[in-house]
C-alpha positions as CSV (number, residue, x, y, z in Angstrom):
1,X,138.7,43.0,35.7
2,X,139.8,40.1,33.4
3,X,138.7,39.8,29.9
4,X,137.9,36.5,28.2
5,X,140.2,35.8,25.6
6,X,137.4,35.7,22.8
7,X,136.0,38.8,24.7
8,X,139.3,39.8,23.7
9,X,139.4,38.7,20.2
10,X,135.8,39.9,19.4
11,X,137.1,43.5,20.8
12,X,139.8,43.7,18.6
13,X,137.6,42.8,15.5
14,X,135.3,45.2,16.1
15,X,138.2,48.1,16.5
16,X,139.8,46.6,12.9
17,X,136.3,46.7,11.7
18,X,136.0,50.3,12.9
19,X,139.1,51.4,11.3
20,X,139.0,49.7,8.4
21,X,137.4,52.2,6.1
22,X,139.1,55.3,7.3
23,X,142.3,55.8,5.3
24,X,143.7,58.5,7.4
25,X,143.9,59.0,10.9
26,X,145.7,61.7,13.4
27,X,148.9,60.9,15.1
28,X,149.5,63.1,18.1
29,X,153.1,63.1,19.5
30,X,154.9,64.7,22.6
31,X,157.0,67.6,22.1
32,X,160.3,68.0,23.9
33,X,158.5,71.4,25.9
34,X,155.5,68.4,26.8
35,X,152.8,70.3,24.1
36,X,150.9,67.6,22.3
37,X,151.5,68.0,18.6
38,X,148.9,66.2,15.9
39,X,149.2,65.4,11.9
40,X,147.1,63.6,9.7
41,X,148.9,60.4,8.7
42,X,147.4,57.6,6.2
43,X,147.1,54.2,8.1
44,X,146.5,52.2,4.9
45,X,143.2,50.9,6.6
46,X,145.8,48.6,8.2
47,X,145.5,47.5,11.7
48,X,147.6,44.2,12.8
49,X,146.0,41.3,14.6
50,X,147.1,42.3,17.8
51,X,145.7,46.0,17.0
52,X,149.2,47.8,16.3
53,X,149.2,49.9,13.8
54,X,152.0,50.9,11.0
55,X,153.1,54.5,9.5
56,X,155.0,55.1,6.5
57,X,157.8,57.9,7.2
58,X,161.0,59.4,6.9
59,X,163.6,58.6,9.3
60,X,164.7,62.0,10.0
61,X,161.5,63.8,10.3
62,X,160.6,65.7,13.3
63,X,157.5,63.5,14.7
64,X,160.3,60.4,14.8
65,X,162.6,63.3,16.9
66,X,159.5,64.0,19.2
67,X,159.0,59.7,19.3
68,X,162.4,59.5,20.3
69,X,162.0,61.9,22.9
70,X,158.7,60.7,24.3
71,X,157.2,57.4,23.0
72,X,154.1,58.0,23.9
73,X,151.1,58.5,21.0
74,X,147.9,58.2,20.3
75,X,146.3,57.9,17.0
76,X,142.5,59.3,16.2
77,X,140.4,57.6,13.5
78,X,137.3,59.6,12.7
79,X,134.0,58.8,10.4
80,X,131.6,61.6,11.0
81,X,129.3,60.2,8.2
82,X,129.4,57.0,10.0
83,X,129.2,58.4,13.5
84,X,132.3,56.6,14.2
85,X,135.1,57.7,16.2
86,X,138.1,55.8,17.4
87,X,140.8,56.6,19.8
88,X,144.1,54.8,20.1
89,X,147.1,55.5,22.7
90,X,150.4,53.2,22.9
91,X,154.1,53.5,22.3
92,X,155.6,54.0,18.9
93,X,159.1,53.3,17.7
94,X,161.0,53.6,14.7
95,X,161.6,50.2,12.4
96,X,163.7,50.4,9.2
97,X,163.5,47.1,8.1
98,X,163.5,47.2,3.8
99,X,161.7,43.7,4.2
100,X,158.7,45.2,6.1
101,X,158.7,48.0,3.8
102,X,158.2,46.0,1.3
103,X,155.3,44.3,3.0
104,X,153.2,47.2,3.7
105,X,154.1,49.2,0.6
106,X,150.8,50.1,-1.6
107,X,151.2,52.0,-4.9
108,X,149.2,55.3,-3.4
109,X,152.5,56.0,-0.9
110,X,154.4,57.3,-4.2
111,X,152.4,60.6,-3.5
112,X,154.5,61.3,0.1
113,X,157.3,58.5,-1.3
114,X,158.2,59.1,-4.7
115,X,161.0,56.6,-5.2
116,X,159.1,54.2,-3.5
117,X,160.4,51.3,-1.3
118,X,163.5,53.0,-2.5
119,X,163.1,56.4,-1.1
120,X,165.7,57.3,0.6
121,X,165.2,57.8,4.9
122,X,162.2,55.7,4.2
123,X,161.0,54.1,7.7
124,X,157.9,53.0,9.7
125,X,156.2,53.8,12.9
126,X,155.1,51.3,14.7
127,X,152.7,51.7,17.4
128,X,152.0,49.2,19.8
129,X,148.7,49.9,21.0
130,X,148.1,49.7,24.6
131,X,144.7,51.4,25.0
132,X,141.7,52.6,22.5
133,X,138.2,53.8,23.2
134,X,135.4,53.6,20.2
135,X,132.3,55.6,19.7
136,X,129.8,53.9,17.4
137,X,126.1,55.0,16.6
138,X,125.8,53.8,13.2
139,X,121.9,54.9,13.5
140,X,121.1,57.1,10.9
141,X,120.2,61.3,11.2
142,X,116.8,60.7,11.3
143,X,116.9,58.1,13.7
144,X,119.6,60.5,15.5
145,X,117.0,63.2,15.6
146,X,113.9,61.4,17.2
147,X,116.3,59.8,19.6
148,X,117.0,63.5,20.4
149,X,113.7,64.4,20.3
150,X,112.5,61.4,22.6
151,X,115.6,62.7,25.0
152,X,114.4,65.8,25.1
153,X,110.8,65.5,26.0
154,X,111.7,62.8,28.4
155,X,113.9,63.8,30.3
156,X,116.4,60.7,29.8
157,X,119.6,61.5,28.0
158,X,120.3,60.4,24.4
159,X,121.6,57.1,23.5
160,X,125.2,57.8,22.1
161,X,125.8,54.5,20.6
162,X,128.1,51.8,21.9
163,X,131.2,52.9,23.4
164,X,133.8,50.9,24.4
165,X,137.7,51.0,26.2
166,X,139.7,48.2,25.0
167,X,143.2,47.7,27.3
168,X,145.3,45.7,24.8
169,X,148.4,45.0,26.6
């Protein structure tokens, strides 16, 4: 199937518009023994253009071993409140560059980074998204509930929102 490129463009808006609000995510990784190994991490509400997404780190932590090993991810956004859940899979890679540091640095990093752009081992990791599936039923509960309700005394099953699978690459 090909998508439009403003099918495209409106696609990606919607994940950035998604993710926007949620500050931190889960980053699952591969171990060496293939076991899938998660952590919260704080996105920064950023997502780029082109939907990849950036990580503040240390170089020699052990999720950049496991992403050396296996650069395969994905990366979980969630907004229960919202009803909003987002899924994200790609390839991630280490980048110290002091200049993109720089860039993406925002004062509530000192917490995890307490020298700063300065810290030393300070790195990023990227992830070039490749795939990512959303969940959205912004509907309130009580218009969760009769939707329920109406599913269950009709026999028809229960709107779940929209839900979408975005390929990116």
């Amino acid at each position: 199937m090909t998508v439009s490129t403003d099918n495209h463009t409106e696609q990606l808006k919607k994940l950035r518009d998604l993710v926007k609000d949620i500050e931190y995510c889960m980053l699952t990784t591969v171990n060496p023994d293939g076991s899938l190994h998660s952590r919260p991490m704080a996105s920064n509400r950023e997502i780029e253009e082109n939907g990849d997404l950036w990580f503040f780190t240390y170089a020699s932590s052990y999720k950049v071993d496991e992403v050396h090993q296996n650069h395969h991810v994905n990366v979980s956004f969630a907004a229960p409140d919202k009803q909003t859940y987002v899924a994200m899979s790609g390839q991630a890679e280490l980048i110290q560059d002091k200049q993109k540091i720089e860039e993406l640095w925002v004062p509530d990093l000192k917490a995890w980074f307490p020298n700063g752009v300065n810290e030393p081992d300070i790195a990023l990791l990227k992830v070039s998204v490749e795939k990512a599936e959303y969940w959205d039923s912004p509907a309130g509960v009580v218009s969760k509930t009769l939707g329920f309700i109406k599913a269950a005394t009709t026999g028809e099953p229960a709107s779940s929102g929209d839900n979408q699978k975005i390929n990116l690459k």
